[in-house]
Each structure stands twice: as C-alpha cells, then as structure tokens.
C-alpha positions as CSV (number, residue, x, y, z in Angstrom):
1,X,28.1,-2.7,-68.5
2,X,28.7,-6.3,-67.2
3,X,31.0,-4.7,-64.5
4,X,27.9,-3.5,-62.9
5,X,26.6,-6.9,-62.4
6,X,30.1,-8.6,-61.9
7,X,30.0,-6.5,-58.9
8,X,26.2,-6.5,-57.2
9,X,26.7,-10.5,-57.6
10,X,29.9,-10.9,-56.1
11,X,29.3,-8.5,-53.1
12,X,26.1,-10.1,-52.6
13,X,27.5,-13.9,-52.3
14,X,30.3,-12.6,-49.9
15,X,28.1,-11.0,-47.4
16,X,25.5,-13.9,-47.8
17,X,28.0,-16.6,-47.4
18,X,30.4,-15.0,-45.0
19,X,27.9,-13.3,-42.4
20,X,26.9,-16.6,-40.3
21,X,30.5,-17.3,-39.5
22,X,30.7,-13.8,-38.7
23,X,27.8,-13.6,-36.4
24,X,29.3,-16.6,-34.6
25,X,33.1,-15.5,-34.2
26,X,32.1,-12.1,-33.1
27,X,29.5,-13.4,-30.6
28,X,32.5,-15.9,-29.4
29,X,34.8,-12.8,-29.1
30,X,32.3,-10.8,-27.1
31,X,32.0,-8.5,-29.9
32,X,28.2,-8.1,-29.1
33,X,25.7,-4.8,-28.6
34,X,22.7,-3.9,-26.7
35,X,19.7,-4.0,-29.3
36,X,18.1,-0.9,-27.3
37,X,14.6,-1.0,-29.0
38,X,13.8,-4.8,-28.2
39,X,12.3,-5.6,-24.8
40,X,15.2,-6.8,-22.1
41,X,17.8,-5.2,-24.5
42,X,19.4,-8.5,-26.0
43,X,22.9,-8.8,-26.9
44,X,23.6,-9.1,-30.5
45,X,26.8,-9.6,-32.5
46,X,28.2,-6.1,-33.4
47,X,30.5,-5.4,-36.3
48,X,29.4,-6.8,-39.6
49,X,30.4,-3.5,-41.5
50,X,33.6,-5.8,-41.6
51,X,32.0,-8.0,-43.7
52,X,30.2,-5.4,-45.7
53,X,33.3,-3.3,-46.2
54,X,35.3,-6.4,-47.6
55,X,32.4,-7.5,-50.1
56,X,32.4,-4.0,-51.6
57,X,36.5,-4.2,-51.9
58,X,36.7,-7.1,-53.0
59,X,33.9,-7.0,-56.2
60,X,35.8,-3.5,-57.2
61,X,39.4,-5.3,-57.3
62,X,37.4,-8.2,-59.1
63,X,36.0,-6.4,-61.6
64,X,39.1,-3.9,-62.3
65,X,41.4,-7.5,-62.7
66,X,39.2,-8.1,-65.1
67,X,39.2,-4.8,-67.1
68,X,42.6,-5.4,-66.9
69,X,43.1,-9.0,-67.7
70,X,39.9,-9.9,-69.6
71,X,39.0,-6.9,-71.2
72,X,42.8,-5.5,-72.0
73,X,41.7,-2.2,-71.0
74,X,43.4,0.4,-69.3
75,X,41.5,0.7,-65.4
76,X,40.0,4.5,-65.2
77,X,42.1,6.0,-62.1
78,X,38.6,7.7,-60.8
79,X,37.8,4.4,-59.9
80,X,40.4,3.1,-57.4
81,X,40.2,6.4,-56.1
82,X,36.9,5.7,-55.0
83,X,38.2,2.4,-53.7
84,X,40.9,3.9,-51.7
85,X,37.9,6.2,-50.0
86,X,36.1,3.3,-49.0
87,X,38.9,1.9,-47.3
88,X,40.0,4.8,-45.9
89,X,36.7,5.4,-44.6
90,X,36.3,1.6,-43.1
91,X,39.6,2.4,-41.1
92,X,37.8,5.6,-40.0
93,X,34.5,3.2,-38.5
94,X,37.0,0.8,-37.1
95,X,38.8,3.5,-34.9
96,X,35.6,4.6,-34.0
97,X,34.2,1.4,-33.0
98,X,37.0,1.2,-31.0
99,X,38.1,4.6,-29.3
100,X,34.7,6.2,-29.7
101,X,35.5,9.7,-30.8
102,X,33.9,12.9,-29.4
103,X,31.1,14.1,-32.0
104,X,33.1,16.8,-33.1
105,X,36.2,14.4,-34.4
106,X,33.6,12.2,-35.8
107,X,31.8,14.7,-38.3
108,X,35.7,15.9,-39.2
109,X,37.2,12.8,-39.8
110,X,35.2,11.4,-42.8
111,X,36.8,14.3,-44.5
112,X,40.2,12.5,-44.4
113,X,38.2,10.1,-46.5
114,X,37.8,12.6,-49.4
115,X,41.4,12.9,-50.3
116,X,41.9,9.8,-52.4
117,X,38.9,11.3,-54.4
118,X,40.0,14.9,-54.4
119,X,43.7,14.7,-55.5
120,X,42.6,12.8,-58.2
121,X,40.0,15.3,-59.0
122,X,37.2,13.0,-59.8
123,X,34.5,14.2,-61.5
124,X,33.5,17.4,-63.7
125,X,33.9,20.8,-62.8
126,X,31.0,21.9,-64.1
127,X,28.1,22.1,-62.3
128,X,24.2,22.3,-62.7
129,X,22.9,24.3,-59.9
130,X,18.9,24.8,-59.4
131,X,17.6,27.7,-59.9
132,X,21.2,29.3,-60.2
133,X,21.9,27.4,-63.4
134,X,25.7,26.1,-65.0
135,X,28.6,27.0,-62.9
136,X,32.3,26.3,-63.9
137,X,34.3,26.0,-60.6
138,X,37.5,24.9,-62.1
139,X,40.2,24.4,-59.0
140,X,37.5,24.3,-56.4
141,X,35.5,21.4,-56.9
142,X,37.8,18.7,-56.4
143,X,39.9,21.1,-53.3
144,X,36.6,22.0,-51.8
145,X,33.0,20.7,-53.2
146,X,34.2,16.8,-53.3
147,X,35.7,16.9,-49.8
148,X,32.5,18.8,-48.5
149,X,30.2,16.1,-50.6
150,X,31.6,13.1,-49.1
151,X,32.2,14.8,-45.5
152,X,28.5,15.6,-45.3
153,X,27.0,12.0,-47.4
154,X,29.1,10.1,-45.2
155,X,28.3,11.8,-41.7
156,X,24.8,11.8,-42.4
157,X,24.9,8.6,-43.2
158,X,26.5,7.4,-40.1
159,X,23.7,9.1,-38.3
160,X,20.7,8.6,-40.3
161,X,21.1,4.7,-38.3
162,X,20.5,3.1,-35.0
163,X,17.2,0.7,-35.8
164,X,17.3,-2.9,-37.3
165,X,17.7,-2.7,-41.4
166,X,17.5,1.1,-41.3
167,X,21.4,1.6,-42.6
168,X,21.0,-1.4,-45.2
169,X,17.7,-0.9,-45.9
170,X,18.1,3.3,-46.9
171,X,22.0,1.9,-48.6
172,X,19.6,-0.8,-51.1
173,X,17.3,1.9,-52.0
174,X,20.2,4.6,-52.9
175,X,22.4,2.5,-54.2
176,X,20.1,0.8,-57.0
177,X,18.6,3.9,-57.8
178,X,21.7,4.9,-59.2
179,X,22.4,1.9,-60.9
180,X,19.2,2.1,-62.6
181,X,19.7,5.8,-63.6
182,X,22.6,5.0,-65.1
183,X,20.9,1.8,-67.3
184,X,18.1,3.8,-67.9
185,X,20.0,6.9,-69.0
186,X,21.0,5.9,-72.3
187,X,17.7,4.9,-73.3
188,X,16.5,8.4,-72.3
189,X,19.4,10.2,-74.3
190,X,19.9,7.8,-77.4
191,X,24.3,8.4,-76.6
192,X,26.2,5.6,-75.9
193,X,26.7,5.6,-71.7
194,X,29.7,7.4,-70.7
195,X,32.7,5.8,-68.4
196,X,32.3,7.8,-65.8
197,X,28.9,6.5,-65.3
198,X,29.5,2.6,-66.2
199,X,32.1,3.6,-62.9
200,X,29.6,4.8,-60.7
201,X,27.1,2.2,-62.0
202,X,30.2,-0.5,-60.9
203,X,30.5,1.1,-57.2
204,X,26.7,1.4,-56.9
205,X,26.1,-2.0,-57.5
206,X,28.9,-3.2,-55.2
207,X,27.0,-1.7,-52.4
208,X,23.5,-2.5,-53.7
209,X,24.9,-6.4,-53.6
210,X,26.6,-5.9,-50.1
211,X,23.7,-4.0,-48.3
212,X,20.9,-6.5,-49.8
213,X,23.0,-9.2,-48.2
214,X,23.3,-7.4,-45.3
215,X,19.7,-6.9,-44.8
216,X,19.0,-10.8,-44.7
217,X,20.5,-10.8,-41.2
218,X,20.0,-7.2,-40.2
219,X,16.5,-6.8,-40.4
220,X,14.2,-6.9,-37.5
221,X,15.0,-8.6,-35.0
222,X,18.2,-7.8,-36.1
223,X,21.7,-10.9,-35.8
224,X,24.0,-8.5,-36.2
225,X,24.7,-4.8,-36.3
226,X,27.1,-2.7,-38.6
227,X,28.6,-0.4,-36.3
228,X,30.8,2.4,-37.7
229,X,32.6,0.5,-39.3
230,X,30.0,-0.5,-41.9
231,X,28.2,2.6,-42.1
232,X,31.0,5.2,-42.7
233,X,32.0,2.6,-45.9
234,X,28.3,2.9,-46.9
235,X,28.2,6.8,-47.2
236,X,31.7,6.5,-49.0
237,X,30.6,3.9,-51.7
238,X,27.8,6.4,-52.2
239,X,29.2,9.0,-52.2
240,X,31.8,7.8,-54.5
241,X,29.3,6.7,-57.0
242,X,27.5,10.0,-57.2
243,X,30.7,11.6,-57.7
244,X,31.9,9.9,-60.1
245,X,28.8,9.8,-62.2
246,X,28.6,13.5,-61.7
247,X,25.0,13.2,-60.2
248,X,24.6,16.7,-58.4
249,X,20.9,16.9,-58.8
250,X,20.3,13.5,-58.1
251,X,22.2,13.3,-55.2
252,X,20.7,16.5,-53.9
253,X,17.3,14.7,-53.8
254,X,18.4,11.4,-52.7
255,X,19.8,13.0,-49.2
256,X,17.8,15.9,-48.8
257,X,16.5,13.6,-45.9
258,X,19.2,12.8,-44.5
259,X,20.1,16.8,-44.4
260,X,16.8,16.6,-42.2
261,X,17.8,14.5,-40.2
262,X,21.3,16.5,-39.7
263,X,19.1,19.7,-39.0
264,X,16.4,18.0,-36.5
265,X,19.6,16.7,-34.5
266,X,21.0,20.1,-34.5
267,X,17.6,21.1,-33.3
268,X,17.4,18.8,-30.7
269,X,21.3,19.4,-29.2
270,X,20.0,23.5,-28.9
271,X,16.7,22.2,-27.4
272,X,18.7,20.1,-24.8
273,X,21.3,22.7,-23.7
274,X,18.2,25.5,-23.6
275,X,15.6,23.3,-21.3
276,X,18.8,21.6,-19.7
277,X,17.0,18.0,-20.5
278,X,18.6,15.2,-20.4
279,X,20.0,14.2,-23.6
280,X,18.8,10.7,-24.9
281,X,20.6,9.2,-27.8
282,X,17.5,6.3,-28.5
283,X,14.0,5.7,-28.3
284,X,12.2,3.7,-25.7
285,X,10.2,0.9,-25.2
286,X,6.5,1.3,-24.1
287,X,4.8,-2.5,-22.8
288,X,2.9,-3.3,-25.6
289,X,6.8,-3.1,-27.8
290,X,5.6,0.5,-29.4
291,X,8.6,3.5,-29.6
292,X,8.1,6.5,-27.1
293,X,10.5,9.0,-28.1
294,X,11.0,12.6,-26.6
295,X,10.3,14.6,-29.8
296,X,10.8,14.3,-33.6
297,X,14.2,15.3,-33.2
298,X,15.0,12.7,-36.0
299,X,14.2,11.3,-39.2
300,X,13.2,8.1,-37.5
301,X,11.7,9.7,-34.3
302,X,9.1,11.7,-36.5
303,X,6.7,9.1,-37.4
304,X,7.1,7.4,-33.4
305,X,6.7,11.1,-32.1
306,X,3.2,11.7,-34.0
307,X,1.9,7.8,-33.9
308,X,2.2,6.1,-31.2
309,X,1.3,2.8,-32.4
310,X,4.6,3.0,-34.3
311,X,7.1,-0.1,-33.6
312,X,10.5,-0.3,-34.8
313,X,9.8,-2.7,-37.6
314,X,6.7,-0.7,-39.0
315,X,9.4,2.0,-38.3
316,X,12.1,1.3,-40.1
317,X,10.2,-0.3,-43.2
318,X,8.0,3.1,-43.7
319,X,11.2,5.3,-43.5
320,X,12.5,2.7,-46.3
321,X,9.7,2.9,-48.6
322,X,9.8,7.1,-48.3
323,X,13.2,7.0,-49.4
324,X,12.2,4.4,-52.5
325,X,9.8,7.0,-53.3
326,X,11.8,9.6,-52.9
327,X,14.9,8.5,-54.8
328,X,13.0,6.3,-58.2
329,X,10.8,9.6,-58.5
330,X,14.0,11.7,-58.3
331,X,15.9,8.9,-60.9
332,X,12.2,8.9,-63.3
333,X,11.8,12.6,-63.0
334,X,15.7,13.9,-64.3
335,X,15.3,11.2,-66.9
336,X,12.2,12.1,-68.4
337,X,13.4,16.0,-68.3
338,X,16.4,15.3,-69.8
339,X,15.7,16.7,-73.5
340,X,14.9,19.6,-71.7
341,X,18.1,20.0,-69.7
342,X,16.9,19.2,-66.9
343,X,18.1,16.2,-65.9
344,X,21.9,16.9,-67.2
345,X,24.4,16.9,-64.4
C-alpha cells in the first residue's frame, strides 16, 4: 500500500517543482499557444504534458526500484506494461503536437499504445457485464477488449479538453476515485487487497499526484497548456489503472461522459456536412467574457449552449464537480453492493 503514496507524492513534487522552469524555457523557445476563450487571445506556454508525462514515469520506476530493492520482491510484469503504454502514448502526443495528424490517424493511433498492455495480457478474462451478467472471453480480451478500452479512454480523453483545468481537473477526479476504491475496497470485502489492485492503486495515484500539480498552473487563466502530449499520457495512465484493477463497471461509469462527448462530436460533424456550416473547433467570446457557442455539440458546450451567463471558469469547474459526482457515487455505490455481487469486477 505505501506504493500508492510513494507515487501521488513523488509525481506531485516533480510537476510542482519543475513546471515554472518549464513555463519559462518553453515561452523562451516560442513553444507558446493561443488561449482562444480569453479576450485578445494571449499567448501562453504550450507543452507541459512533458512535464506531466515524466512525473508519472518517473514515480512508477521509483516505486518498482523499490519493490525491488527495498522490499526484495519480484516487480508484477502488468505493471511496466502499463508503464511502457504511457510512454508509448507520450511519443504518440509529441508527434502530434508536432505533425498534427488528420482526425482519423489520431483516433487510430492511441491503439498502438495498447500493445504493451495486450501482449502481456493484463487483466482478467472474465468479465461482469450489466444486465448480460459473467462472460469468460478467454483469447479475446487482451487481442481485442484491452486494445478497444484504451483506444477509446484515451481518444476521448484527448478530446474531452480544450478549456483551462478541464484535462487536469476531470484526470484528479478519475484518478483518486480509483485510488480510493481500491483503499476502500478491502474494508467493504473483509479480504486482504489483491496485487492487481495495489497496481492500479500505484498508477492511479501517479496521475492523481501529477494532474493536482498540474492544475496549480493550469487552471484559469491558465500558464501553460498540456497539449497532446500530456493528454494522450493521461487517458493511458487511466486506462492502465482500470485495467489492471479489473474495473469494468467502474470504468463504464467513470467515462460514460466522455462517450457523450464522443457521440455529441459525431453529432455535430453530421450536422456540419448536412447544413454545410462552417465547422468551428472552440467557443467564442461575447463582451462581457461569457462563452457563445454554436450548439451543445460537446460536453463542455452544453451548459454555455443553454446558459448564457456561462464563463469558462464557471465552465470548467461545474463540468469538474459532475464528474466528482459522478465517479465517488459510482466508487460508493459498487462498494456498498458488493455482498451482493454487484460491485465485483
């Protein structure tokens, strides 16, 4: 268990520490972006998923030297398969940032990503389905259902983005609701916690240290943005973690907005080509600093589209505390149904 902590502290001072540097090389280097949803569209430093990627590394390869050297154990493969996906997935945000795929490379790619995780075949096979029930899939889950799990969690949450403290903001929420499920669980169960989980727990945390830090200079007004290659890293730690702890039905909850947010894009791409409308990527800026968008075509162009008294700071900080709702009721909810079943994965 002290992994877990090992690594939220560790990721958390490295992000902390390093990110003023950071903001000042990258704004020396011209590494800046437009901040589109601020009036006169400032420039502000643009790649701290560096940053963030390296904190979550580096507090995994901490706290597997010392399983290693400290705890004379032998390191559980699952979880530097999970590191190798995060990496892979950081080099997939930095070619990004660079080359700017098409769309259509960019929602493939992130499945490159999954192999680390799939040839290893992390996780169980067996899986508890809603309303279907327990299904063995043997071969199939790590050749197809991991590959499609981290595909999807980490395009969605590349796009589920694009406002000050959104992406860090929605990664702190998700994140430490699975570390708490997983201290919470054996409380709930009276069995001692499984290693799979203490894993999960470990990558979790990593990213709950890493994406609280990150929020301290990311938040509105924002000094720095992620780019992609902070937030593809993000949906792989995640999606790593959920994996590993063999979280279906709490994973299903957790992003069943940002599978909204997939669809209402979708929606919006049909509506575009049909009305042959121009297609606008961000929200703009009435006089008074409110957000005027074209249509909830978006998670975070619903409540802008419906209120127009909505700011991106008032914004962002409602979608966060939806998703805190959303994903401690999901974490309280399987735990207290657990002696019925429920709440196994």
């Amino acid at each position: 268990m002290y992994t877990i902590v090992v690594a939220v502290i560790i990721a958390f001072l490295i992000v902390l520490l390093a990110m003023p540097t950071t903001i000042r090389t990258l704004r020396e280097k011209g590494k800046v972006g437009i901040d589109v949803h601020k009036s006169g569209g400032p420039e502000v430093a643009k790649g701290g998923g560096y940053i963030v990627l390296f904190a979550i590394v580096t507090s995994l390869l901490v706290v597997i030297g010392c399983t290693t050297f400290l705890s004379a154990k032998a390191v559980d493969p699952a979880i530097l398969a999970a590191l190798v996906s995060i990496l892979m997935a950081g080099m997939i945000g930095l070619l990004d940032d660079n080359l700017d795929f098409r769309n259509r490379t960019k929602i493939v790619l992130p499945l490159i990503a999954s192999i680390p995780m799939a040839v290893m075949a992390v996780g169980t096979t067996i899986m508890s389905i809603p309303f279907v029930g327990t299904i063995e899939f043997g071969a199939l889950y790590p050749l197809i259902i991991v590959p499609l799990t981290m595909t999807f969690i980490i395009d969605s949450t590349n796009m589920y983005g694009g406002m000050n403290g959104l992406e860090a903001g929605l990664a702190a929420v998700n994140s430490s609701a699975v570390v708490s499920y997983v201290l919470l669980l054996p409380l709930f169960t009276g069995t001692a916690i499984m290693q799979s989980q203490i894993d999960a727990g470990t990558v979790a945390a990593a990213l709950l240290g890493a994406a609280v830090a990150f929020l301290v200079y990311n938040k509105c007004p924002a000094k720095i943005l992620p780019g992609d290659v902070g937030r593809l890293p993000i949906g792989a730690a995640i999606a790593a973690a959920l994996i590993l702890g063999n979280m279906d039905r709490l994973a299903l909850i957790i992003f069943a907005p940002f599978a909204a947010n997939f669809l209402l894009y979708i929606l919006y791409r049909i509506h575009v080509k049909k009305t042959g409308m121009d297609y606008v990527k961000f929200a703009s800026l009435r006089e008074d600093g409110t957000l005027q968008v074209v249509g909830p075509f978006t998670m975070y162009w619903v409540l802008p589209h419906f209120f127009k008294n909505m700011t991106e700071k008032k914004n962002v900080i409602l979608l966060v505390i939806f998703q805190a709702l959303l994903a401690y009721g999901a974490v309280f909810l399987l735990l207290i149904a657990y002696p019925w079943g429920v709440g196994l994965f």
